[in-house]
C-alpha positions, 0 to 999 in steps of 0.5 A, a space after each residue: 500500500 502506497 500513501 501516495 495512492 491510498 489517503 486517508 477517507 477521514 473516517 478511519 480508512 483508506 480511499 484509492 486515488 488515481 490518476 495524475 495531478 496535473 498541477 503537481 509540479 506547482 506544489 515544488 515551487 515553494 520558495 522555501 525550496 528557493 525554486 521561486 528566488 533569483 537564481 534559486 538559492 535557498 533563503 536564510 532560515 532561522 531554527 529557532 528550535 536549535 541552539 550549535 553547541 560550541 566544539 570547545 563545550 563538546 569537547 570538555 563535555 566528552 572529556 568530563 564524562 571520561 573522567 568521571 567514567 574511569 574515577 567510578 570505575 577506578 573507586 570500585 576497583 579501590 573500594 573492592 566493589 569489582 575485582 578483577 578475575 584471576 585465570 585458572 581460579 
């Protein structure tokens, strides 16, 4: 099943459509799509959703949690929590 060919009816089913849509190449000029825009660059959109987080936050991040990672693991090793296994035994 195709969604392309089968949409929804609105009552909780599927109804077929056929056939062509003549006019479906005018759904793709958006400018949004810069297909409508000199030269068809695309425009600046802002996301605001989205904050980049800096390489340098990331980096420190990263290695913070390594750190912690091998000072937990180094602490059960110390405090006998974990031990490691002794072959033959």
């Amino acid at each position: 099943m195709s969604l392309q060919l089968h949409r929804p009816d609105g009552k909780g089913g599927f109804e077929v459509r056929t056939g062509n849509d003549p006019a479906w190449r005018d759904g793709l000029r958006s400018s949004r799509w810069g297909a409508s825009l000199k030269g068809g660059k695309l425009p600046d959109l802002s996301n605001p959703e989205m904050n980049p987080t800096s390489a340098a936050r990331s980096v420190a991040f990263w290695v913070a949690l390594a750190v912690i990672t091998f000072a937990i693991v180094m602490a059960g090793y110390g405090l006998g929590i974990w031990h490691l296994a002794v072959p033959g035994a």
